[in-house]
N, CA and C atoms as an extended XYZ file, in Angstrom:
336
Properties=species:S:1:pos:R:3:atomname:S:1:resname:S:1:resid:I:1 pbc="F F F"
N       146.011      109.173      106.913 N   UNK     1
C       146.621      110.360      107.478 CA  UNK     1
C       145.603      111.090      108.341 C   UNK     1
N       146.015      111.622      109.527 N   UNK     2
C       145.322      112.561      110.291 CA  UNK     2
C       145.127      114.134      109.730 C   UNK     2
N       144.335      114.325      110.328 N   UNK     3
C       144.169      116.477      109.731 CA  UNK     3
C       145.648      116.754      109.899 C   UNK     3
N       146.588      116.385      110.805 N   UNK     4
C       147.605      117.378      110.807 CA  UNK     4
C       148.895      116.979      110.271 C   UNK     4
N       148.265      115.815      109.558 N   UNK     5
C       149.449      115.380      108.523 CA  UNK     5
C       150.433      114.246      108.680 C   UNK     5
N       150.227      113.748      109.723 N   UNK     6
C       150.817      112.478      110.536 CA  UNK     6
C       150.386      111.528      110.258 C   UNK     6
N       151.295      110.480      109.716 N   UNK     7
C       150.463      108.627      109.810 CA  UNK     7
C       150.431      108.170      111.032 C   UNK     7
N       149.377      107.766      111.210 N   UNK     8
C       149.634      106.486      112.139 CA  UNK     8
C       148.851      105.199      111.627 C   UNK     8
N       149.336      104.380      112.401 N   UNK     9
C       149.352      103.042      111.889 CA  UNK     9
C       147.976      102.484      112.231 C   UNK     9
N       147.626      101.607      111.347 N   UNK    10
C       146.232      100.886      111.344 CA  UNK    10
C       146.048      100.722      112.926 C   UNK    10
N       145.298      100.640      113.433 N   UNK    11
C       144.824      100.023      114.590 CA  UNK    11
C       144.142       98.445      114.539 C   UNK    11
N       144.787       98.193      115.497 N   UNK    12
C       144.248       96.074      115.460 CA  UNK    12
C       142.686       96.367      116.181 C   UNK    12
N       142.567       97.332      117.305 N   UNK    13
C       141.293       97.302      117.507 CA  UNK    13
C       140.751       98.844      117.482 C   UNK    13
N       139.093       98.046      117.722 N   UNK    14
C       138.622       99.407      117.375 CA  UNK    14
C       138.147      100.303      118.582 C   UNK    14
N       138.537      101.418      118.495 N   UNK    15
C       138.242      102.724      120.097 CA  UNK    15
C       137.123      101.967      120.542 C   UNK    15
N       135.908      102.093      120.241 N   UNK    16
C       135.241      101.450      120.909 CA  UNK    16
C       135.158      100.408      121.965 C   UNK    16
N       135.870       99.533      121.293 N   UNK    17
C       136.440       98.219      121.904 CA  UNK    17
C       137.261       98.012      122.793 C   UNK    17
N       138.569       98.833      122.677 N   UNK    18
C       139.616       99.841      124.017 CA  UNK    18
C       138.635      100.202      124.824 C   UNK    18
N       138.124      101.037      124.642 N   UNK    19
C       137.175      101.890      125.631 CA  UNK    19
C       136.526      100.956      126.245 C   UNK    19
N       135.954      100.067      125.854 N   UNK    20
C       134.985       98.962      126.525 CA  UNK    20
C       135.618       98.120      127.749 C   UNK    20
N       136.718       97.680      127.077 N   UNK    21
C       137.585       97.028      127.660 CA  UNK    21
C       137.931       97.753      128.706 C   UNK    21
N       138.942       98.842      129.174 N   UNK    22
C       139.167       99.348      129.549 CA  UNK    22
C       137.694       99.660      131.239 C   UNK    22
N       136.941      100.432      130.648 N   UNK    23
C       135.834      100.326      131.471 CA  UNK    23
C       135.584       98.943      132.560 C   UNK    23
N       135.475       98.157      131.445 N   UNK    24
C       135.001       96.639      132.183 CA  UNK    24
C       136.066       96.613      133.470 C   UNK    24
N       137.685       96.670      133.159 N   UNK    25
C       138.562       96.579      133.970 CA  UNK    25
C       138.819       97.651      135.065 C   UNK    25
N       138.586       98.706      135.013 N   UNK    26
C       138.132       99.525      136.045 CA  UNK    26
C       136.813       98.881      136.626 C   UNK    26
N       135.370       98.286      136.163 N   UNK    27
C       134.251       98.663      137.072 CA  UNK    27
C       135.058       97.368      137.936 C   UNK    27
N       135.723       96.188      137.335 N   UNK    28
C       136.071       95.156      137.976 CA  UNK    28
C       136.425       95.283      139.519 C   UNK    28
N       137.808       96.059      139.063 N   UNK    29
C       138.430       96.560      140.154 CA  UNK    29
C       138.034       97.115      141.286 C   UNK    29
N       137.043       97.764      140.696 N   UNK    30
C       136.390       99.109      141.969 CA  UNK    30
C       135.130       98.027      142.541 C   UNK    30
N       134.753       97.043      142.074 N   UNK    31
C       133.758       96.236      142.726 CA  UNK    31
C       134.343       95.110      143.537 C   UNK    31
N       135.240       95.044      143.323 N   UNK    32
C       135.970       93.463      143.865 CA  UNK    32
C       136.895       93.809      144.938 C   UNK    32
N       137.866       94.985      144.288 N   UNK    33
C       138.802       95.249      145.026 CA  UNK    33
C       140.022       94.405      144.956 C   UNK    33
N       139.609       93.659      143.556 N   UNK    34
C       141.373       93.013      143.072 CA  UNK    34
C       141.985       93.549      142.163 C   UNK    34
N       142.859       93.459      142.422 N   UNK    35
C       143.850       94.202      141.087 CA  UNK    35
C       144.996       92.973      140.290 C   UNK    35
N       144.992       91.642      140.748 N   UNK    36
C       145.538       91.225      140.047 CA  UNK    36
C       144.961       89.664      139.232 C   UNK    36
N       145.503       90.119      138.108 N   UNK    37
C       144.295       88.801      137.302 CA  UNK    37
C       143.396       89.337      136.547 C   UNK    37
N       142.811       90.377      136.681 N   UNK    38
C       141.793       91.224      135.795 CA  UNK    38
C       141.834       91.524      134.626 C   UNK    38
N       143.210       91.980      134.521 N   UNK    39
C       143.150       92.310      133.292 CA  UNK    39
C       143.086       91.266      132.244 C   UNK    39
N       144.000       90.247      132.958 N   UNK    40
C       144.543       88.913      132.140 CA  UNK    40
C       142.902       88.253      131.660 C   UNK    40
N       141.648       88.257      132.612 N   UNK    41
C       140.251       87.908      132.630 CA  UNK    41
C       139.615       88.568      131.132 C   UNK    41
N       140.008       90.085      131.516 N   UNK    42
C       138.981       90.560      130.415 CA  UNK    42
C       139.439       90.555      129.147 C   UNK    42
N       140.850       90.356      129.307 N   UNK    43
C       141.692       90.492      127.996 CA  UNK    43
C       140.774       89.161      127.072 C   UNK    43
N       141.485       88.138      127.798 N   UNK    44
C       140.465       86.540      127.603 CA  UNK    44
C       139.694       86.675      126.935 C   UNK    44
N       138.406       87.268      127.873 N   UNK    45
C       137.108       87.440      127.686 CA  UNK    45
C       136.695       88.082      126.508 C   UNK    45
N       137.382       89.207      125.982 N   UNK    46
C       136.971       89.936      124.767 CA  UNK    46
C       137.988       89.601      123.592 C   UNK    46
N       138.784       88.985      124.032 N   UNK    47
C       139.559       88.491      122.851 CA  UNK    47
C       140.728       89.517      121.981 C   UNK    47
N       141.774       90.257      122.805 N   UNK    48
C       142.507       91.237      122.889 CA  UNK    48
C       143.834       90.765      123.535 C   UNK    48
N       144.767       90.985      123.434 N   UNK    49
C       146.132       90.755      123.755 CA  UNK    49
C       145.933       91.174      125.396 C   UNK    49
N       146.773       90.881      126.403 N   UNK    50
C       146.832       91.378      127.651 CA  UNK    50
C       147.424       92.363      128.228 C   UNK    50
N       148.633       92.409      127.436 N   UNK    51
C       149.653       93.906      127.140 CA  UNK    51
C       149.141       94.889      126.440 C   UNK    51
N       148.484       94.517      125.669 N   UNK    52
C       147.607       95.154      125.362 CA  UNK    52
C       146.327       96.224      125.872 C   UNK    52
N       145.551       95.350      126.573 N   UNK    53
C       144.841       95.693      127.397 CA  UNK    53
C       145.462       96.570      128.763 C   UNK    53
N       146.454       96.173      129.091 N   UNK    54
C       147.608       96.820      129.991 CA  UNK    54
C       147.926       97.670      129.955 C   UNK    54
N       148.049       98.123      128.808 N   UNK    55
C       149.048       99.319      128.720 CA  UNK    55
C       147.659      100.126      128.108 C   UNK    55
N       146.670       99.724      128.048 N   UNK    56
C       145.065      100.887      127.657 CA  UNK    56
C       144.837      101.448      128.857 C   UNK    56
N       144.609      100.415      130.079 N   UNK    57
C       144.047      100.869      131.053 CA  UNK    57
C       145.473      101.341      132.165 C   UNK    57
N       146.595      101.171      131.591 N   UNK    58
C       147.694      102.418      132.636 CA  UNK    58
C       147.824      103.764      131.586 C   UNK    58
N       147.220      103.722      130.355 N   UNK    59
C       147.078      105.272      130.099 CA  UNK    59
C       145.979      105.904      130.573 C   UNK    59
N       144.779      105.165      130.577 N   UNK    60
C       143.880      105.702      130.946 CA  UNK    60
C       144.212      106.538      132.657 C   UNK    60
N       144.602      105.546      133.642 N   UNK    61
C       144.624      105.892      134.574 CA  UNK    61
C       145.739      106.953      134.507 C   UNK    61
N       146.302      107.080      133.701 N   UNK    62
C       147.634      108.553      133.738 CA  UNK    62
C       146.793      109.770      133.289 C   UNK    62
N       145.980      109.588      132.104 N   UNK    63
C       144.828      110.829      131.824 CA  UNK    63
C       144.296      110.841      132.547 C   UNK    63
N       143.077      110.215      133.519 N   UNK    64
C       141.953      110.600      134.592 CA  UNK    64
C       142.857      111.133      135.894 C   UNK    64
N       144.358      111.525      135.687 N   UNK    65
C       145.198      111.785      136.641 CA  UNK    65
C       145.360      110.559      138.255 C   UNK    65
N       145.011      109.410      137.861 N   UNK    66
C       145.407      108.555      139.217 CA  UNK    66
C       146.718      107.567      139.097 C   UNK    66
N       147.193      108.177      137.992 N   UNK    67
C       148.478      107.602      137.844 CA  UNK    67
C       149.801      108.449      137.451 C   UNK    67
N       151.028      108.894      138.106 N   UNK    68
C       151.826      109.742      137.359 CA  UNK    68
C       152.293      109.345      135.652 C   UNK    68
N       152.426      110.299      135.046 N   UNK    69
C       152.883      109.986      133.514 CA  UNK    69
C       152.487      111.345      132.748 C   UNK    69
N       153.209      110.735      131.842 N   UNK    70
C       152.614      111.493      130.704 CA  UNK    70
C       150.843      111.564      129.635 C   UNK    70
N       149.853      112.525      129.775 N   UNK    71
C       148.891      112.168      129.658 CA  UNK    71
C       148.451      112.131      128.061 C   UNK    71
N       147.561      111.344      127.277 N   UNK    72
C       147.769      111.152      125.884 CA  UNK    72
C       147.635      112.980      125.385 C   UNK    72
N       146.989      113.821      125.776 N   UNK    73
C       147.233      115.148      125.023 CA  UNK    73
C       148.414      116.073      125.095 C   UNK    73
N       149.367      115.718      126.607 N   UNK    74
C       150.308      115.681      126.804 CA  UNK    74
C       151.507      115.866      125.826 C   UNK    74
N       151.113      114.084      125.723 N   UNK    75
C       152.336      113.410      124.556 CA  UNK    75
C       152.182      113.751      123.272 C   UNK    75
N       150.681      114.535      122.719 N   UNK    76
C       150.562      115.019      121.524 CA  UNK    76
C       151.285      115.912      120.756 C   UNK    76
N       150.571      116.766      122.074 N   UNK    77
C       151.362      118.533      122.496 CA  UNK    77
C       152.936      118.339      122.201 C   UNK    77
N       153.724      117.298      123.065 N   UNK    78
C       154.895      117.357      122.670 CA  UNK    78
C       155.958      116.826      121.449 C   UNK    78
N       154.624      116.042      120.993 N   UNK    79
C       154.947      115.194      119.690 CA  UNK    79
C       154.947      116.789      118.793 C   UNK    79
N       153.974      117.431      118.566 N   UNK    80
C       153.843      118.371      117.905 CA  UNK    80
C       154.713      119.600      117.816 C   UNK    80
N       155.039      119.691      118.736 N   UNK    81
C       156.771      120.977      119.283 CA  UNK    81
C       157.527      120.308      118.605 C   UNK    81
N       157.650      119.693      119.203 N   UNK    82
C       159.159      118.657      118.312 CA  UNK    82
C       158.967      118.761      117.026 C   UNK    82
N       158.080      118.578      116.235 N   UNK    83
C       157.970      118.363      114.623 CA  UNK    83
C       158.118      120.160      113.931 C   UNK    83
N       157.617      120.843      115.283 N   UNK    84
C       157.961      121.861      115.133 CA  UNK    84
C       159.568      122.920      115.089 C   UNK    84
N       159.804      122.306      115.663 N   UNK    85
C       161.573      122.270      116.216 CA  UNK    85
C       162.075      121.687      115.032 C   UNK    85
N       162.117      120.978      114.444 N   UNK    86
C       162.943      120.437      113.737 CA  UNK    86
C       162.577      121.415      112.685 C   UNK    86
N       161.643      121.756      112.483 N   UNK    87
C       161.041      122.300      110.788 CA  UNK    87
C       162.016      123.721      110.927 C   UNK    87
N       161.073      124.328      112.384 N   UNK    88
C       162.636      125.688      112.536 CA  UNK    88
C       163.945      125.630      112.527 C   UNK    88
N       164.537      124.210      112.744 N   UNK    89
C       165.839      124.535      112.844 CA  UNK    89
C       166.323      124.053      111.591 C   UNK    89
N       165.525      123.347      110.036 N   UNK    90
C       165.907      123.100      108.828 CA  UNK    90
C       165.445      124.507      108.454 C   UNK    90
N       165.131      125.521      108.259 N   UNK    91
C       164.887      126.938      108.044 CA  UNK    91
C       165.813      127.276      108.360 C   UNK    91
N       166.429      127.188      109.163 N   UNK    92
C       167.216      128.284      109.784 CA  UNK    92
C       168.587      127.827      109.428 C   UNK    92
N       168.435      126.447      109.053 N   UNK    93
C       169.718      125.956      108.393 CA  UNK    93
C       169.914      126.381      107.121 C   UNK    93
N       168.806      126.485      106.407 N   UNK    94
C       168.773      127.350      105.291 CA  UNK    94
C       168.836      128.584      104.856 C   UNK    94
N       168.354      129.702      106.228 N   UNK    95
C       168.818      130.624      105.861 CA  UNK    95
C       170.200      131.086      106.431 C   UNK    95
N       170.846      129.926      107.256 N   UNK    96
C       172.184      130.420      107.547 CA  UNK    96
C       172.930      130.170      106.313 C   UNK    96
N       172.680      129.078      105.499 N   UNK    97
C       173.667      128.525      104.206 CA  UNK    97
C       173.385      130.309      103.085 C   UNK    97
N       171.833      130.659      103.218 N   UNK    98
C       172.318      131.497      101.750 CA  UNK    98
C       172.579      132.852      102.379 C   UNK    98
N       172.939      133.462      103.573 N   UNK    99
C       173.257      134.360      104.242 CA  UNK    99
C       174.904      134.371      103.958 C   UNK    99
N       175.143      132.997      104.208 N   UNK   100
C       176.427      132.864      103.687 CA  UNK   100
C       176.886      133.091      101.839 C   UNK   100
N       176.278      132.465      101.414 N   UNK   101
C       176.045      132.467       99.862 CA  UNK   101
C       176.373      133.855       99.791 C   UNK   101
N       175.285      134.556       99.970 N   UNK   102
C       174.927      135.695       99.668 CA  UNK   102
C       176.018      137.001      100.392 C   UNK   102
N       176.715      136.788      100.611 N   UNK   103
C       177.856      137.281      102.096 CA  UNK   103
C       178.654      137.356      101.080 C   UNK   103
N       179.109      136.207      100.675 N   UNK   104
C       180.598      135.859       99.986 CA  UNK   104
C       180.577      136.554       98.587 C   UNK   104
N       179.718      136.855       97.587 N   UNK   105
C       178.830      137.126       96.491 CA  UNK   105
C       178.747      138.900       96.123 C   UNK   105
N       178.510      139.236       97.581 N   UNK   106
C       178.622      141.052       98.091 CA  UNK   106
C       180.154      140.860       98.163 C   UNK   106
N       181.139      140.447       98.940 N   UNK   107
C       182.040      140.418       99.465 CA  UNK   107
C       182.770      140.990       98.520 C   UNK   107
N       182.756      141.004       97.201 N   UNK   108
C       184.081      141.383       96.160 CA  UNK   108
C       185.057      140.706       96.036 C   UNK   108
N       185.520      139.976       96.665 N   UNK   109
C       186.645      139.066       96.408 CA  UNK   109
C       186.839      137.981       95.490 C   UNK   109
N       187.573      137.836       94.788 N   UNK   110
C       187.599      136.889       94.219 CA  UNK   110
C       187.659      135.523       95.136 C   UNK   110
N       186.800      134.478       94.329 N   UNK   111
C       186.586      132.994       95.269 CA  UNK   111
C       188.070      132.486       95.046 C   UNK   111
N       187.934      131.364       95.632 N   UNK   112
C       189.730      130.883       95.813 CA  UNK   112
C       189.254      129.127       94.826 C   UNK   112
């Protein structure tokens, strides 16, 4: 579990190793000036899935802003509203149920 209470799932590799990867495939790029095949190279080379590697280095490029998207603190931020949203609107489901409770209870009437 993370500090804020969330699982996430084992990781197959380790940050370090993303990060490495990742790097290698950017300096590639920016020295060669190819963009296709690279990734498929380093994936190889370090021994990592290619989709994998793919989808590291198109987040990366969405955080350093050279790619449109959503950026990983972004998607946190909104992961986190949401968990938030839901928690307010089971509250509020609750205090609409004993508002009611409590309504009918004052009310004097006999229940049916």
């Amino acid at each position: 579990m993370t500090i804020s209470g969330v699982r996430r799932r084992p990781q197959k590799y380790p940050d370090e190793l993303r990060e490495r990867a990742v790097r290698m495939v950017l300096e590639i790029r920016r020295e060669t000036g190819e963009r296709t095949g690279v990734v498929t190279r380093v994936a190889r080379e370090l021994g990592v899935g290619a989709e994998s590697l793919r989808g590291w280095v198109n987040q990366a490029e969405v955080d350093s802003g050279r790619r449109a998207g959503t950026s990983s603190v972004d998607a946190q931020r909104i992961a986190e509203l949401e968990r938030e949203v839901r928690e307010l609107r089971r509250a509020n489901d609750i205090l609409k149920a004993a508002s009611i409770f409590f309504a009918t209870e004052l009310d004097g009437r006999p229940r049916r």
